[in-house]
C-alpha positions in Angstrom: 58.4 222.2 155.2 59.1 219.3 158.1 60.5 216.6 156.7 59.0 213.3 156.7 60.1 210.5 158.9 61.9 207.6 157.6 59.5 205.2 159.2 55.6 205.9 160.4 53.7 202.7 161.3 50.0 203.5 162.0 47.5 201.2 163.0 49.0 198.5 161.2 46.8 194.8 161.1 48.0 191.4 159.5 45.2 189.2 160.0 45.8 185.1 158.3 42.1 183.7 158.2 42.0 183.6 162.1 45.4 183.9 163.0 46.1 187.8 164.1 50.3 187.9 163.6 50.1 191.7 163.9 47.6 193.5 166.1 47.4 197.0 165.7 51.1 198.7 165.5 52.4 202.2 166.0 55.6 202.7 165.3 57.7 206.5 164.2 61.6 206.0 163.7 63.0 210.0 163.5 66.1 210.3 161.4 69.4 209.3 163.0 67.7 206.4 165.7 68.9 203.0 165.8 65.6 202.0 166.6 65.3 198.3 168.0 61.8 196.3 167.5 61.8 194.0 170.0 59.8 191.0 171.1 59.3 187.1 171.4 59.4 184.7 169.0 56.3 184.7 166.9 55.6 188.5 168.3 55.1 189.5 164.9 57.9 191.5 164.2 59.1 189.6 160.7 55.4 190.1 159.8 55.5 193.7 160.8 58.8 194.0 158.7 57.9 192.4 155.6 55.0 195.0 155.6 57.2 197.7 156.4 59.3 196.6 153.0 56.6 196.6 151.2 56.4 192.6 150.6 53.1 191.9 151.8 49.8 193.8 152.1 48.6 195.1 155.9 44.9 194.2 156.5 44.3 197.3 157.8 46.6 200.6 159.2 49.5 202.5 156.9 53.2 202.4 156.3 55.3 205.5 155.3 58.5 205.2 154.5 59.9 208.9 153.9 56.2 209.8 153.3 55.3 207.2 150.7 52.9 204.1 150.7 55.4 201.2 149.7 51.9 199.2 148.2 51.4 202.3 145.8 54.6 203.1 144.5 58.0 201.4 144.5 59.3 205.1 145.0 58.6 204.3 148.2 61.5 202.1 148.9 64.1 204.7 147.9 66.4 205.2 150.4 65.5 202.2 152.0 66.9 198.5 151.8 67.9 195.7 154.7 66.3 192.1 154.8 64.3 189.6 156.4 65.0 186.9 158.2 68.2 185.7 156.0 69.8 187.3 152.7 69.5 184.8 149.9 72.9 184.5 147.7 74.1 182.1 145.1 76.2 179.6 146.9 78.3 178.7 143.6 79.3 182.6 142.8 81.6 184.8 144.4 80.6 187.4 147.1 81.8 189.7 144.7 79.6 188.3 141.5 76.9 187.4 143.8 76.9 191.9 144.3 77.5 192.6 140.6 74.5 191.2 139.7 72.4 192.7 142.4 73.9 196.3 141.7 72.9 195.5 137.8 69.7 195.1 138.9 69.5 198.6 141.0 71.4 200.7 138.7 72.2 204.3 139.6 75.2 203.8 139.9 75.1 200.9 142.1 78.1 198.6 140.8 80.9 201.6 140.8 80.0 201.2 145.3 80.6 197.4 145.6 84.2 197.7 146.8 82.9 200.2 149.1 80.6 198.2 150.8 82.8 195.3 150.8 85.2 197.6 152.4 82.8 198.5 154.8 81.6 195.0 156.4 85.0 194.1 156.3 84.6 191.3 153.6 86.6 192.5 150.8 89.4 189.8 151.6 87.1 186.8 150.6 85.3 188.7 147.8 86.7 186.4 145.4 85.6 183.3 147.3 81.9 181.1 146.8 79.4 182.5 149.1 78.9 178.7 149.6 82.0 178.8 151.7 81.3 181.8 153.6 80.3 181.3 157.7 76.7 182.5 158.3 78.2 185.5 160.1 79.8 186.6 156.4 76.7 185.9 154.8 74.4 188.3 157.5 77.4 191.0 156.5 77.0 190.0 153.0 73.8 190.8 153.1 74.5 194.1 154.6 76.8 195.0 152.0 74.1 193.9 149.0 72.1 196.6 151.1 74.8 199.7 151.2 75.0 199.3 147.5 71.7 201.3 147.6 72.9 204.2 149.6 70.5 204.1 151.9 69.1 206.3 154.3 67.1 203.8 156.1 68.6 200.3 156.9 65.7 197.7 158.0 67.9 194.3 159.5 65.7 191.3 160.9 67.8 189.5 163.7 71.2 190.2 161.9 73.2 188.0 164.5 70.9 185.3 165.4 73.3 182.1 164.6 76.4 184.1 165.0 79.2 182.8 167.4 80.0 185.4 170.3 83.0 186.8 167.7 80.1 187.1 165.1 77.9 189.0 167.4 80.3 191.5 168.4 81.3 192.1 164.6 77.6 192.8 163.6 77.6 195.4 166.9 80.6 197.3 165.8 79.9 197.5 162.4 76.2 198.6 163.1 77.3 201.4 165.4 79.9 202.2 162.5 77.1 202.7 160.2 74.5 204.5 162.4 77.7 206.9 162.9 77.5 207.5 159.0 74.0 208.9 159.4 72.1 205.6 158.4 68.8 205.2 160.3 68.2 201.7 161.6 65.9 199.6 162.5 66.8 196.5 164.3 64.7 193.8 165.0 65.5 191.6 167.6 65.1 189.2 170.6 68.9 189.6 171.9 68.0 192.0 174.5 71.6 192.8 175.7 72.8 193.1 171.9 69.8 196.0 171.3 70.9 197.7 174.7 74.6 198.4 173.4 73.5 200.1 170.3 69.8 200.9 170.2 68.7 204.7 171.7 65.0 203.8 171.1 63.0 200.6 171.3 59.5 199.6 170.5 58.3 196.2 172.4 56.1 194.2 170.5 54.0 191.1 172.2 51.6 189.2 170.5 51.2 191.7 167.6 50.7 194.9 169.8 53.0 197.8 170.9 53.5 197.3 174.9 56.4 200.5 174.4 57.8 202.4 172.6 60.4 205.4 173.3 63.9 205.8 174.8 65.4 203.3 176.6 66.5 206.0 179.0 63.1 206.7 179.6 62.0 203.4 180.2 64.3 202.8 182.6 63.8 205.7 184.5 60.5 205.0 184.2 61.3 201.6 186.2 62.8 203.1 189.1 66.3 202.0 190.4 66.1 199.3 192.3 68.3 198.6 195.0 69.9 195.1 197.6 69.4 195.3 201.0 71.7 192.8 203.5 71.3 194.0 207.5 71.6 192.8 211.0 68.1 191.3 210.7 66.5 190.5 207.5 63.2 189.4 208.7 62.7 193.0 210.9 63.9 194.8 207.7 61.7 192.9 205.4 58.6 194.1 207.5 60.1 197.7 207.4 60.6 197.7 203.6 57.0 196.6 203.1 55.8 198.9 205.3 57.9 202.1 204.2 56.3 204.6 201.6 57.6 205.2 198.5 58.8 201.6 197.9 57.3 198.5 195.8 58.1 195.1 194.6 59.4 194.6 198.1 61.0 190.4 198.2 63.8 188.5 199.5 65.7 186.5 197.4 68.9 184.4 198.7 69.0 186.2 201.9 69.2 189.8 200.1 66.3 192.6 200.5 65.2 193.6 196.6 63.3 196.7 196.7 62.7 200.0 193.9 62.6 203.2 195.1 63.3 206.9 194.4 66.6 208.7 196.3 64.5 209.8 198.6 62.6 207.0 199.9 66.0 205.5 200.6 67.5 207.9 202.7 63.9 207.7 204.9 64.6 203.4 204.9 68.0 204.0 206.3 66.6 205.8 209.0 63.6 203.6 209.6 65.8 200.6 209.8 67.9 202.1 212.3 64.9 203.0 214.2 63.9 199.3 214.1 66.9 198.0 214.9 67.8 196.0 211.9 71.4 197.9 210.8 72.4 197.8 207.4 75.4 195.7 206.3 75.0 196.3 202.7 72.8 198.8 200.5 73.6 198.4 196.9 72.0 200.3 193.8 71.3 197.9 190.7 70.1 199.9 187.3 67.2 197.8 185.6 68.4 196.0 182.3 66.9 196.1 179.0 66.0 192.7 179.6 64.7 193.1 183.4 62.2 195.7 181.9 61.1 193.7 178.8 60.1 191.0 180.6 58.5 193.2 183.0 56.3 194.3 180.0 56.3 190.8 178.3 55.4 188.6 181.1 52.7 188.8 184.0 49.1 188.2 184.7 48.2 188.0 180.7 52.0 187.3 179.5 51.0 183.8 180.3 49.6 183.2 177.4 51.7 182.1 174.4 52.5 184.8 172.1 51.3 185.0 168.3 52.4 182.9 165.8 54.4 184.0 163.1 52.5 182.6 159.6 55.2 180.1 158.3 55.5 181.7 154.8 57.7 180.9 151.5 59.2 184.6 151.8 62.7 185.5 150.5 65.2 187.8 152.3 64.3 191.5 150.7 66.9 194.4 149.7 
């Protein structure tokens, strides 16, 4: 019998009176993916998280998490923890307390793993200190800690660095990779492109409520094409050429450099068709798309214009 997969999103609606925040999603995260959910802000992706976690209802469409409805049996959500938008701690007690309590709560176990997953978000050091005291960035890994206590197989984490300094962000990179590498599916939701690019293998890009991609980031940007700066003897006559050569698009110059995409192929014909023309090359450089280049290839454009979705400004609690 295949196993389920820890995530399957399908056809997934959250309407607000007229306000659509979530338009229709498909989303399947295979065991092992740190799977980043990307988009805007006000995209929908708290909304689509919150219903993922089972803390509000969809209008329409299904969630699955290991093959079980989260609205029909809290059995669902074994396995599974993370928050939204920011874990909520009591500022007067201790990191430490602040976890005894939550692992009293959960059970199973949960309170013999505290130093464990103190130990593991590096926090055990200041486990005797007031969360009140704690920089945002230890209360994000806090947070993530509260969430190891349940074992879990499936780690959901909305925007776990936004606030964090530079240090911050780089410390909520390393110890995500740390915990993907202990067989933890992720899902990451995020609008720091670069951040999702270092430890993300697939993404789904989310704009105003609907799915615009979703695969490997691999794909994607092979899917893009390489693109490629062009400097020669004479822009102008190598411009012309560019335009005119097959197997080339989004043809411009910018700041006195030729920006073109093209296959391998349809290069090595350019070289010879600007030698033909009599513009020599000085410089032909290749430039791989970024994460970011491609999202706001998908994002922006003839109907990205338009703002995106509103998020619905709700009194919602960070969720383990």
């Amino acid at each position: 019998m295949t196993e389920s997969a820890p995530l399957e999103v399908r056809g997934l609606v959250k309407r607000y009176g007229s306000l659509t925040a979530v338009a229709g999603v498909d989303v399947t995260v295979r065991a092992g993916d740190v799977y980043g959910y990307l988009g805007p802000n006000g995209a929908g992706k708290t909304t689509s998280l919150r219903m993922m976690l089972g803390l509000i209802r969809p209008t329409a469409g299904t969630v699955r998490l290991f093959g079980r409805d989260p609205q029909e049996t809290v059995r669902a959500l074994e396995g599974v923890a993370g928050f939204v938008e920011a874990p909520t701690f009591y500022p007067y007690l201790t990191g430490r307390r602040n976890l005894e309590l939550l692992a009293s709560f959960d059970g199973h176990g949960a309170s013999e793993r505290i130093d464990h997953a103190l130990d593991a978000v590096e926090l055990s050091h200041r486990a005797g200190d007031r969360v009140g005291g704690y920089s945002h960035g230890m209360r994000q890994r806090l947070g993530i800690a509260a969430a190891l206590l349940r074992e879990p197989k499936l780690l959901l984490l909305d925007e776990p660095t936004t606030g964090l300094d530079p240090g911050g962000m780089r410390d909520m990179r390393v110890l995500i990779k740390r915990l993907a590498a202990q067989g933890i599916t992720i899902v990451l939701s995020s609008h720091l492109l670069a951040e999702v690019e270092e430890v993300c293998n697939r993404v789904a890009i989310v704009q105003r409520g609907k799915i615009v991609y979703e695969g490997e980031i691999a794909d994607l940007k092979r899917a893009a094409g390489m693109s490629y700066q062009l400097t020669t003897t004479d822009d102008e006559r190598a411009l012309a050429v560019c335009r005119a050569q097959p197997g080339l698009s989004d043809v411009r110059l910018e700041k006195g450099r030729l920006m073109f995409t093209a296959d391998d192929e349809a290069v090595a014909e350019l070289s010879q068709a600007l030698v033909e023309a009599g513009a020599l090359i000085k410089a032909l450089a290749p430039q791989s798309a970024t994460l970011e280049d491609l999202f706001f290839s998908l994002t922006e454009g003839a109907d990205g214009a338009e703002p995106p979705v509103a998020e619905p400004a709700e009194a919602m609690e960070g969720a383990r």
